[in-house]
N, CA, C and O atoms as a GROMACS GRO file, in nm:
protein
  476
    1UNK      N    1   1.650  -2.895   0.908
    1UNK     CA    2   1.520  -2.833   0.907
    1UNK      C    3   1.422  -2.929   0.972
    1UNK      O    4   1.425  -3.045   0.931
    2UNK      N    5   1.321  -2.893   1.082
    2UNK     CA    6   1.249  -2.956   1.113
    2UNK      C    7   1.077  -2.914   1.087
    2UNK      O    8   1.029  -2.820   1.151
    3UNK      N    9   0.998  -2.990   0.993
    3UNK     CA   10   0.878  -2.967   0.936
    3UNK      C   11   0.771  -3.000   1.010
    3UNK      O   12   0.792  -3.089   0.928
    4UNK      N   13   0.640  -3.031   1.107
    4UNK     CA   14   0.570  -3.110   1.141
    4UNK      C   15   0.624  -3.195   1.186
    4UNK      O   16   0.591  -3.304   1.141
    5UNK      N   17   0.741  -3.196   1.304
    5UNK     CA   18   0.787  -3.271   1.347
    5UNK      C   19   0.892  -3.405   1.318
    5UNK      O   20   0.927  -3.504   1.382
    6UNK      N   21   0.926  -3.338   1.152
    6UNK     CA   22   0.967  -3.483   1.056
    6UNK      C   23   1.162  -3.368   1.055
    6UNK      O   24   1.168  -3.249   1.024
    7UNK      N   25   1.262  -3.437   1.090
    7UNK     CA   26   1.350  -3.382   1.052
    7UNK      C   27   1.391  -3.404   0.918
    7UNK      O   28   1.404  -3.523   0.888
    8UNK      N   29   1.418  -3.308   0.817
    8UNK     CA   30   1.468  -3.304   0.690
    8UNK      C   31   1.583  -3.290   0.631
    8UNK      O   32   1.643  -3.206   0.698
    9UNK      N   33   1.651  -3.324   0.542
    9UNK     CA   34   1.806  -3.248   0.523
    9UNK      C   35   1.781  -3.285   0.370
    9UNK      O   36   1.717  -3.369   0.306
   10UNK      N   37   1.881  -3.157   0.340
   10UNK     CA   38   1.913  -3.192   0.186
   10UNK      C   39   2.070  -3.082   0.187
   10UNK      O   40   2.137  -3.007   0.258
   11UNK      N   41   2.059  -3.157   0.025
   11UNK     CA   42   2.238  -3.113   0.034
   11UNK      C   43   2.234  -2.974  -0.050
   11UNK      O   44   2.153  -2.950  -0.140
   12UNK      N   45   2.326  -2.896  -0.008
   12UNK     CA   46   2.330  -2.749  -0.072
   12UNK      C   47   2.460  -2.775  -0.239
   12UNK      O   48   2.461  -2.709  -0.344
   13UNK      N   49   2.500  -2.826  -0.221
   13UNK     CA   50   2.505  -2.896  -0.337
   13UNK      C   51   2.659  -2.828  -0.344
   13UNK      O   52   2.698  -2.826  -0.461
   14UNK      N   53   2.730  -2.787  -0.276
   14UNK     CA   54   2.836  -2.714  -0.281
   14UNK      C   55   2.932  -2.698  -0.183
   14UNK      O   56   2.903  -2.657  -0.071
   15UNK      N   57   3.075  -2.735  -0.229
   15UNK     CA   58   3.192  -2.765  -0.122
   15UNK      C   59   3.244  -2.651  -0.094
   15UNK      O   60   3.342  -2.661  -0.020
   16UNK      N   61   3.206  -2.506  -0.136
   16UNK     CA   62   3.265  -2.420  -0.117
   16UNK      C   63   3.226  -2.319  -0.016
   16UNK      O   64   3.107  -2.289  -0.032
   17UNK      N   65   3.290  -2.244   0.097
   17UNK     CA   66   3.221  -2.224   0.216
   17UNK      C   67   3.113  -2.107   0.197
   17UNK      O   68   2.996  -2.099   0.232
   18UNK      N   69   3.182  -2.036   0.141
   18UNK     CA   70   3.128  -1.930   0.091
   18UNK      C   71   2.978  -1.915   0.034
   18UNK      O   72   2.882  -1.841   0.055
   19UNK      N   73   3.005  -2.012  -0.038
   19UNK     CA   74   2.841  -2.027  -0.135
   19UNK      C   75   2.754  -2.122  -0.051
   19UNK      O   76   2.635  -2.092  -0.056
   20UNK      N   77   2.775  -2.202   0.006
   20UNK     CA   78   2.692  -2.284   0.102
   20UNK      C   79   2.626  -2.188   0.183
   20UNK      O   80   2.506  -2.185   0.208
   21UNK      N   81   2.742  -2.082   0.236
   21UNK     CA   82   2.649  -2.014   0.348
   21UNK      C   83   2.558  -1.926   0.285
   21UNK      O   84   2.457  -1.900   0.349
   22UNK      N   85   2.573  -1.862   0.146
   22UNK     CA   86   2.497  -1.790   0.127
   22UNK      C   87   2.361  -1.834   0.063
   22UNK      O   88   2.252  -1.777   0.058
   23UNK      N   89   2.407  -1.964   0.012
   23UNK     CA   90   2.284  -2.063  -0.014
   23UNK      C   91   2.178  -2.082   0.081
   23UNK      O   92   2.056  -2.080   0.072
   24UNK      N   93   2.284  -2.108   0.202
   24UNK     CA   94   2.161  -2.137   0.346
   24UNK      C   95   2.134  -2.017   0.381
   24UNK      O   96   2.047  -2.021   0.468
   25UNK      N   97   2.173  -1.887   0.351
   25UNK     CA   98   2.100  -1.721   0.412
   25UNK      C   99   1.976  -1.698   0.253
   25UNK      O  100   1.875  -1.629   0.266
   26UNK      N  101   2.000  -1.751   0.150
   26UNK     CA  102   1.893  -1.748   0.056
   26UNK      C  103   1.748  -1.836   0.108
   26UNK      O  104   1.633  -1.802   0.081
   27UNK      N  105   1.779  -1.931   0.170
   27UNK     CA  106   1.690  -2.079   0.249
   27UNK      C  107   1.612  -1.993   0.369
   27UNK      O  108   1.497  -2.013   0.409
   28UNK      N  109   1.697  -1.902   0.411
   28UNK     CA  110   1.603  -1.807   0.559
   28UNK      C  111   1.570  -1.740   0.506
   28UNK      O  112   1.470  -1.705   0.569
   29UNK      N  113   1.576  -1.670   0.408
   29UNK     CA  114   1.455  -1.581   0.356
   29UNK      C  115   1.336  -1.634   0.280
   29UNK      O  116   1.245  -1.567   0.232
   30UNK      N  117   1.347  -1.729   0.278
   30UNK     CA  118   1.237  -1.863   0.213
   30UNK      C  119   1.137  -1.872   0.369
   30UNK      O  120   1.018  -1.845   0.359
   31UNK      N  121   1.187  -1.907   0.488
   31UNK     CA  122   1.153  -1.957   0.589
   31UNK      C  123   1.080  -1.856   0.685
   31UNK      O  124   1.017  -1.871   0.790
   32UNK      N  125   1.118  -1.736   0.602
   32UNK     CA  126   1.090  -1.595   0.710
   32UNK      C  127   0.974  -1.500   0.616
   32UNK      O  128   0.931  -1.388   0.643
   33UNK      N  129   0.949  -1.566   0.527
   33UNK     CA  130   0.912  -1.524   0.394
   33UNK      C  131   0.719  -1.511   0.490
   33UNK      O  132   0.673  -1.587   0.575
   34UNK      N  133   0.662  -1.403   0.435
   34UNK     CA  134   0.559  -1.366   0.522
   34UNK      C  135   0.391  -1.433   0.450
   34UNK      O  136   0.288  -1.420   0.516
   35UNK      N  137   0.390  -1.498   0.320
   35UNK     CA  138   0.290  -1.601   0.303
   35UNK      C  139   0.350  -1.684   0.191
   35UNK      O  140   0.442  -1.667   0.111
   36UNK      N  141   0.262  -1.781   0.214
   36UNK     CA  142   0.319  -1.920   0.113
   36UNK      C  143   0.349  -1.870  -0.044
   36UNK      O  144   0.435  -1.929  -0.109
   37UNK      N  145   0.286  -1.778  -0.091
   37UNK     CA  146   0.312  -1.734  -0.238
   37UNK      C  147   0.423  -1.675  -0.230
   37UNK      O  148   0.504  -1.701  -0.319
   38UNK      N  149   0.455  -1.597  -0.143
   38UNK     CA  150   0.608  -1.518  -0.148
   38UNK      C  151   0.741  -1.595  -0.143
   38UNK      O  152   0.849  -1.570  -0.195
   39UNK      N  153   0.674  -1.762  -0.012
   39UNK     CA  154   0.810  -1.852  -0.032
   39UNK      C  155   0.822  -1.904  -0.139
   39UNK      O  156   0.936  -1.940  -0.169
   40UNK      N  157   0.681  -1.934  -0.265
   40UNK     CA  158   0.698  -2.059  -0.362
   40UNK      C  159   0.778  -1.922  -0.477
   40UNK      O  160   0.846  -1.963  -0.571
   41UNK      N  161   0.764  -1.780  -0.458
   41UNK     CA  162   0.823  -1.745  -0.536
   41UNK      C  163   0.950  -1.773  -0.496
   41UNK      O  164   1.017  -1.834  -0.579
   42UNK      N  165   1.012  -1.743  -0.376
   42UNK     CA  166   1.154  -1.691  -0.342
   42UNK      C  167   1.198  -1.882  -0.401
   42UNK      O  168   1.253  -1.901  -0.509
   43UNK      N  169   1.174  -1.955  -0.342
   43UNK     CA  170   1.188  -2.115  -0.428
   43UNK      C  171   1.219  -2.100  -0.542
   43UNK      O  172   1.334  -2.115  -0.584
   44UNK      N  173   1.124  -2.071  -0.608
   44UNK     CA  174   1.130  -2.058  -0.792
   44UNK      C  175   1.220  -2.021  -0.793
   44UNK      O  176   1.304  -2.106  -0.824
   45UNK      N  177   1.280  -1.875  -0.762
   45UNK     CA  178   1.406  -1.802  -0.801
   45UNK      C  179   1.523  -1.842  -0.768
   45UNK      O  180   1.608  -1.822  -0.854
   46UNK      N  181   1.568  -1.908  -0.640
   46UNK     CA  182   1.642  -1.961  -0.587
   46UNK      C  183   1.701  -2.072  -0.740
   46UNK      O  184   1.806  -2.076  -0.804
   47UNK      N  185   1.574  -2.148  -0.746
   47UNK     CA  186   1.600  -2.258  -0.855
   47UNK      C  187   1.638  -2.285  -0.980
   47UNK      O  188   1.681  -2.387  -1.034
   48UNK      N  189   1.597  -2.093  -1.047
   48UNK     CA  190   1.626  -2.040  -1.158
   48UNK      C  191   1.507  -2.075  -1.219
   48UNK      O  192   1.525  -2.084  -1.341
   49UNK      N  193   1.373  -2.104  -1.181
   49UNK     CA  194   1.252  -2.137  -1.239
   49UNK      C  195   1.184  -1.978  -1.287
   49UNK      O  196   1.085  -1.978  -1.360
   50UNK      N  197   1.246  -1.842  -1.240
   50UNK     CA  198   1.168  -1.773  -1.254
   50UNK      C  199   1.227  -1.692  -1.348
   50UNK      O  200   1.198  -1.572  -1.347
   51UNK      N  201   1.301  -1.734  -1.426
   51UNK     CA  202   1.404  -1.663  -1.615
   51UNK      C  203   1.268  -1.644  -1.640
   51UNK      O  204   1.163  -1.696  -1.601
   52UNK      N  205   1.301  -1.549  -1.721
   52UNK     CA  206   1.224  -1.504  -1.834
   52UNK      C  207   1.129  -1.596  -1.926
   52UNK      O  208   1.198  -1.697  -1.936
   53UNK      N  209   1.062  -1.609  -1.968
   53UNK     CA  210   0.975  -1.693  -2.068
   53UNK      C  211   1.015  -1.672  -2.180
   53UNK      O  212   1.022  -1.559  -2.230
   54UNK      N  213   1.063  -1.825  -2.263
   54UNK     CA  214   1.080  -1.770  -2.397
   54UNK      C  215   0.960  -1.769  -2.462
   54UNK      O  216   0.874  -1.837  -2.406
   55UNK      N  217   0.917  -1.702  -2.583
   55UNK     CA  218   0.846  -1.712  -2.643
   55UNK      C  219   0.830  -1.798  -2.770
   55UNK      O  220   0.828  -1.772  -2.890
   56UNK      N  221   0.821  -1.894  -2.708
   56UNK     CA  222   0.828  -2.045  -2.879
   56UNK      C  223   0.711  -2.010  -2.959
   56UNK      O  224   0.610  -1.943  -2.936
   57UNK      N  225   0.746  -2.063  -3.038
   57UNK     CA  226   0.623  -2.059  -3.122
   57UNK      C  227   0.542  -2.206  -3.122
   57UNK      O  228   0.626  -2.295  -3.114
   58UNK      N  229   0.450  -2.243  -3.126
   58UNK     CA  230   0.369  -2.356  -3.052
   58UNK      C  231   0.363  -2.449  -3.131
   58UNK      O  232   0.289  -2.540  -3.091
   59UNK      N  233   0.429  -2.473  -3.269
   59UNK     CA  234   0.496  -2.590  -3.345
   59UNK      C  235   0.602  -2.640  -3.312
   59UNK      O  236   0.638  -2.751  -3.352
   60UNK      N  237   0.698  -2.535  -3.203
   60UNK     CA  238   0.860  -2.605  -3.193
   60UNK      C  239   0.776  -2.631  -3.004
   60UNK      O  240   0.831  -2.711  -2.929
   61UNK      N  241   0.676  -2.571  -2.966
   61UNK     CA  242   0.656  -2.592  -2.820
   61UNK      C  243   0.666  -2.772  -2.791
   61UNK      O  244   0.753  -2.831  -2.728
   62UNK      N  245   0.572  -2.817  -2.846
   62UNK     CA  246   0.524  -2.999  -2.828
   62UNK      C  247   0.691  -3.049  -2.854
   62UNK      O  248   0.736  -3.130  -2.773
   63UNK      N  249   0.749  -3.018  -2.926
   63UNK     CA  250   0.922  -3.124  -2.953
   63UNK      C  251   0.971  -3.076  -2.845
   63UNK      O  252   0.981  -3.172  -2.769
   64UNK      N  253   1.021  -2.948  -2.773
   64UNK     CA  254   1.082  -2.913  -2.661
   64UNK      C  255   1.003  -3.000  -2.527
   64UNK      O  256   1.042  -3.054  -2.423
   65UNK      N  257   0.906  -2.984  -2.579
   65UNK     CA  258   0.790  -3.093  -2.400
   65UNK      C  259   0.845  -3.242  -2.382
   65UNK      O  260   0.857  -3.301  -2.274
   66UNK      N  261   0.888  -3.306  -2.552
   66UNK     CA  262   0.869  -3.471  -2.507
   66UNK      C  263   1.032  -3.466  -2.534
   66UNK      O  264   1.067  -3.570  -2.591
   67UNK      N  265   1.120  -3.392  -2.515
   67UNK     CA  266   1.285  -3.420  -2.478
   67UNK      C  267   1.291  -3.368  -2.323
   67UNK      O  268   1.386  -3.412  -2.259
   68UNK      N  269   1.194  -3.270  -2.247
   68UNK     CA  270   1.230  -3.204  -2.100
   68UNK      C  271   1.247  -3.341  -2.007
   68UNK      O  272   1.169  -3.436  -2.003
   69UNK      N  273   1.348  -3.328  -1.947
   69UNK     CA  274   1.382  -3.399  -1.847
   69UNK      C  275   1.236  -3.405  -1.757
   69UNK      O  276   1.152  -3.493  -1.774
   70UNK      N  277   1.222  -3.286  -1.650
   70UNK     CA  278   1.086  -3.308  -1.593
   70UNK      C  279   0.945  -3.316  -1.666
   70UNK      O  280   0.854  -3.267  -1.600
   71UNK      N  281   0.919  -3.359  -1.763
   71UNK     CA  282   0.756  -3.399  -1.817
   71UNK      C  283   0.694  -3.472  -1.812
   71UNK      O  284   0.732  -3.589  -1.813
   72UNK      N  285   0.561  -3.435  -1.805
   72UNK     CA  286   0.464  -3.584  -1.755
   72UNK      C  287   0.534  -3.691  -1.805
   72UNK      O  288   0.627  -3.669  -1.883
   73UNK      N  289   0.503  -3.814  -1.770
   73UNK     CA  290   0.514  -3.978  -1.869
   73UNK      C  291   0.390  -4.065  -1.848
   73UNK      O  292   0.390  -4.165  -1.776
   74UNK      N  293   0.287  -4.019  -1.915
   74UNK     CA  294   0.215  -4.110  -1.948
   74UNK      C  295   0.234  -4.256  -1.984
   74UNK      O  296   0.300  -4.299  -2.079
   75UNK      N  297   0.165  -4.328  -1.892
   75UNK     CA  298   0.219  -4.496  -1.888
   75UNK      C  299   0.156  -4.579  -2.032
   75UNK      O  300   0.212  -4.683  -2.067
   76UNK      N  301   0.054  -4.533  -2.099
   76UNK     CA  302   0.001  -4.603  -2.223
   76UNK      C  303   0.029  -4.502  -2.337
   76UNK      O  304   0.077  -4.390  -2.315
   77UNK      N  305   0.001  -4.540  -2.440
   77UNK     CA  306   0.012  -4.463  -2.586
   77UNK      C  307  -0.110  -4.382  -2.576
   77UNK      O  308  -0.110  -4.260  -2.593
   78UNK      N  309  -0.222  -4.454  -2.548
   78UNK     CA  310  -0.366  -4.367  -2.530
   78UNK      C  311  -0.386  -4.253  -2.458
   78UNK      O  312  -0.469  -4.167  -2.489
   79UNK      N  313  -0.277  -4.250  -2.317
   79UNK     CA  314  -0.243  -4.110  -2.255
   79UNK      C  315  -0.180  -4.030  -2.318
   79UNK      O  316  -0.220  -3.914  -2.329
   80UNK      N  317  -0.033  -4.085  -2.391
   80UNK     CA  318   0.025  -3.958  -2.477
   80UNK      C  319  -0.048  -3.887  -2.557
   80UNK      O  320  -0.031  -3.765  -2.561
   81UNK      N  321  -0.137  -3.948  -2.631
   81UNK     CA  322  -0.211  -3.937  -2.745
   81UNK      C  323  -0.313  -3.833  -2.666
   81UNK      O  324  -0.343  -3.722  -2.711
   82UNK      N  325  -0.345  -3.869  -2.581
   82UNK     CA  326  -0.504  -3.760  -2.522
   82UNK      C  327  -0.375  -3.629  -2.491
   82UNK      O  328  -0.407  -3.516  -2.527
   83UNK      N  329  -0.271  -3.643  -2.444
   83UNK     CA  330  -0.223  -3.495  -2.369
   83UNK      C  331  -0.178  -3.458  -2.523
   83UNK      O  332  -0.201  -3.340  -2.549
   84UNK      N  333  -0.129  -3.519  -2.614
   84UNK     CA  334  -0.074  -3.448  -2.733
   84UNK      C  335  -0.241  -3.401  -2.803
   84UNK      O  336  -0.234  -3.306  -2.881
   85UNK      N  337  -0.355  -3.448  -2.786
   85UNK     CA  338  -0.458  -3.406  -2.859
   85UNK      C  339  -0.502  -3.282  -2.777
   85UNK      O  340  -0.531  -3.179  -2.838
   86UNK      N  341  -0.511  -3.287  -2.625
   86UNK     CA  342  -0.534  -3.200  -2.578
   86UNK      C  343  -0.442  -3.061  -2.584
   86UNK      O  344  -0.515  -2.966  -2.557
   87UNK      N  345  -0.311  -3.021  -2.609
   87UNK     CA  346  -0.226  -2.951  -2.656
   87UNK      C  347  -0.283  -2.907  -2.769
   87UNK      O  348  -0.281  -2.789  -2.802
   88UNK      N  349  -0.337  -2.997  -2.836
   88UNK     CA  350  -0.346  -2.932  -3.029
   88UNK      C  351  -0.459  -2.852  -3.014
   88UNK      O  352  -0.478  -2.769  -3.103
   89UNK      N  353  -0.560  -2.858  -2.898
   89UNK     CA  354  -0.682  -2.814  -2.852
   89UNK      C  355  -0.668  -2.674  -2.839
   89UNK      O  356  -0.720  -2.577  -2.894
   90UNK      N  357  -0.580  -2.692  -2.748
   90UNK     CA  358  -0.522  -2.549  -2.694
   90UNK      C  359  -0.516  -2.458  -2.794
   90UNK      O  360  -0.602  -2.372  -2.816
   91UNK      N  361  -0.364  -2.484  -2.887
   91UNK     CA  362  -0.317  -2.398  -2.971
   91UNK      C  363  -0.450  -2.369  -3.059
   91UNK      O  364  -0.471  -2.249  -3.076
   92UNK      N  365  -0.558  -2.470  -3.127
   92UNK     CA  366  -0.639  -2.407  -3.227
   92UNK      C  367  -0.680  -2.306  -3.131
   92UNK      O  368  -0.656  -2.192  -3.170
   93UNK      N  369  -0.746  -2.317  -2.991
   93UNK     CA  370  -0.818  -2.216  -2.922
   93UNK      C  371  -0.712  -2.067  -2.965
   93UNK      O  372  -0.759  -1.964  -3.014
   94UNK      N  373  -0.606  -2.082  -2.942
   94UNK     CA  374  -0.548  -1.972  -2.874
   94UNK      C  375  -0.500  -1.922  -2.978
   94UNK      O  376  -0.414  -1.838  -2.951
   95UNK      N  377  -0.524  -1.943  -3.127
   95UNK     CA  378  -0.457  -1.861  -3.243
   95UNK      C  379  -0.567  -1.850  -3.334
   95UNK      O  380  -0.548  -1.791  -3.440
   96UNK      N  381  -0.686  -1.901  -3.305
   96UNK     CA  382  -0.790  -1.875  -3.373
   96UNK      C  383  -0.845  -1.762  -3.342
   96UNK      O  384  -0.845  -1.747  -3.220
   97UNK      N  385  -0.912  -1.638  -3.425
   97UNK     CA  386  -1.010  -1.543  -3.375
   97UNK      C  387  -1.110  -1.617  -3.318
   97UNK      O  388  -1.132  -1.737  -3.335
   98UNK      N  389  -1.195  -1.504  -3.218
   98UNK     CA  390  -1.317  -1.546  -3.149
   98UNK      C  391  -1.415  -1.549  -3.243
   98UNK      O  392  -1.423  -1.440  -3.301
   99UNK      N  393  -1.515  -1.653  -3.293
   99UNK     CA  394  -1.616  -1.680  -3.325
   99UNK      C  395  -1.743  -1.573  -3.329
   99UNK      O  396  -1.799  -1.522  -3.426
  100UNK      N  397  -1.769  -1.557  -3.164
  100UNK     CA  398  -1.885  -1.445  -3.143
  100UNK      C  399  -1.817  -1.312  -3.127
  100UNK      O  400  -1.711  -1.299  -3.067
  101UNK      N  401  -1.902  -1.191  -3.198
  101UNK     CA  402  -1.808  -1.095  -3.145
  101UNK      C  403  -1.811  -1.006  -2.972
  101UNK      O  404  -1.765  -0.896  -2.939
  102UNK      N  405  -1.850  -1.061  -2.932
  102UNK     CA  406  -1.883  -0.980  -2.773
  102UNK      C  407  -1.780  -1.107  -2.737
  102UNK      O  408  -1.686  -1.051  -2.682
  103UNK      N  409  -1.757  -1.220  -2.740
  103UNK     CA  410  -1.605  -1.254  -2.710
  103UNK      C  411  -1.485  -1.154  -2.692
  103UNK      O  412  -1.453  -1.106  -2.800
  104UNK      N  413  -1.420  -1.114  -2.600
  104UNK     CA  414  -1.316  -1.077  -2.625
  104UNK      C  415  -1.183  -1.180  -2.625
  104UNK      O  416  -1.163  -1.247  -2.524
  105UNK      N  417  -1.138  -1.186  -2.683
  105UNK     CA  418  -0.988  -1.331  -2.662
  105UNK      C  419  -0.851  -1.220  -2.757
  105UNK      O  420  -0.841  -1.141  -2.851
  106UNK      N  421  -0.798  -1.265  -2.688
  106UNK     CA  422  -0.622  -1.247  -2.748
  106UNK      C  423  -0.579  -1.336  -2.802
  106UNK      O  424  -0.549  -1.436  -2.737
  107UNK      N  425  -0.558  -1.330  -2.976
  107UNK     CA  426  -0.500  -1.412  -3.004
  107UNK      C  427  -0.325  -1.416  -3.005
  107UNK      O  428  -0.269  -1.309  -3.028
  108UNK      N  429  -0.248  -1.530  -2.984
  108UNK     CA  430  -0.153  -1.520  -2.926
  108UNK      C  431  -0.050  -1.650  -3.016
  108UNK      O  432  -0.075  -1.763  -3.057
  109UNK      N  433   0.036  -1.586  -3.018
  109UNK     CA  434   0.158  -1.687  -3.148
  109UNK      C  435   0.249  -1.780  -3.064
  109UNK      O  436   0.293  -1.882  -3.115
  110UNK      N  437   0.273  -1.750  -2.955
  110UNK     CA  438   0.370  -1.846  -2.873
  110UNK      C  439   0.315  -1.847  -2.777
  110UNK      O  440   0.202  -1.802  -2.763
  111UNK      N  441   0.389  -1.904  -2.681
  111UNK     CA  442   0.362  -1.985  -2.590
  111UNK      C  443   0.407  -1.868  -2.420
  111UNK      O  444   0.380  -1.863  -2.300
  112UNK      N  445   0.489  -1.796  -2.526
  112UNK     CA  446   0.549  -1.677  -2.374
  112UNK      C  447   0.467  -1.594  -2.377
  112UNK      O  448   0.486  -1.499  -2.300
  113UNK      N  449   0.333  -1.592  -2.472
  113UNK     CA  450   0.243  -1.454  -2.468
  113UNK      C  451   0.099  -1.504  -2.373
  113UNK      O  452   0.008  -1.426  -2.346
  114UNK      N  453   0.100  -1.654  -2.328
  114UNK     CA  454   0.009  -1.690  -2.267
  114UNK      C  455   0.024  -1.649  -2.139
  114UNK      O  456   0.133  -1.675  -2.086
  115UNK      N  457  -0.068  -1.584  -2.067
  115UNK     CA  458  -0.050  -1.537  -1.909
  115UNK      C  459  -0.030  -1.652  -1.852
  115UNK      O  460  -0.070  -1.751  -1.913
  116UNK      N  461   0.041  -1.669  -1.710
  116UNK     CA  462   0.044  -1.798  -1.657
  116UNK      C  463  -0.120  -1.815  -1.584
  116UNK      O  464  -0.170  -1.927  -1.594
  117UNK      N  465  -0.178  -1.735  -1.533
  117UNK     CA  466  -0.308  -1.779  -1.509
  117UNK      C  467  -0.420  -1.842  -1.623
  117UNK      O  468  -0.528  -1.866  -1.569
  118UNK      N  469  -0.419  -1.865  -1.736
  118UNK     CA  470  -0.470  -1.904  -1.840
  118UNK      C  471  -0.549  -1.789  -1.926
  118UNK      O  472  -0.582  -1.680  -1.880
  119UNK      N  473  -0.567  -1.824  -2.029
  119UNK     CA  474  -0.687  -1.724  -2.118
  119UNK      C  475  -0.804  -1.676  -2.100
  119UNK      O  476  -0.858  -1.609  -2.188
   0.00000   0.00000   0.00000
């Protein structure tokens, strides 16, 4: 693959002929893909990023975050501490009723009922 002039390679991850090629005909529909949101989806899916959402419940959410292989790593205790305070932020927001009533808010029990665009 050549990007901005930078040649790239990566490995399809597979000795078998069959699946390589169809790996690399999944890669051209990424490449032919008609705007950037349609390739980062066809990506996602490719990757298996785009399963279903489970719906945790937001006491077992924080233990599943600090075992994930890909999760932030905050370099001091004072960072963990702000992203674990900022998390606890969240959940009061998002399971508490609204305060005023011309608020409208959804209150919401897990974590798969949050839209991915936010609240």
């Amino acid at each position: 693959m050549v990007a901005n002039g930078v040649r790239k390679e990566f490995s399809l991850k597979t000795y078998d002929y069959e699946d390589a090629v169809q790996k690399a005909a999944d890669l051209d529909a990424v490449w032919e893909a008609p705007t950037h949101e349609v390739a980062i989806a066809q990506i996602n899916a490719i990757k298996g990023f785009s399963k279903q959402a489970q719906n945790l419940p937001f006491d077992e959410v924080w233990r599943r975050y600090e075992v994930h292989p890909e999760r932030a790593m905050p370099h001091t205790v004072a960072e963990q501490m702000s992203c674990r305070n900022t998390f606890n932020e969240f959940v009061r927001f998002a399971t508490a009723p609204a305060k005023d009533r011309k608020q409208r808010r959804t209150i919401v029990s897990g974590i798969g009922e949050v839209p991915p665009s936010g609240m």
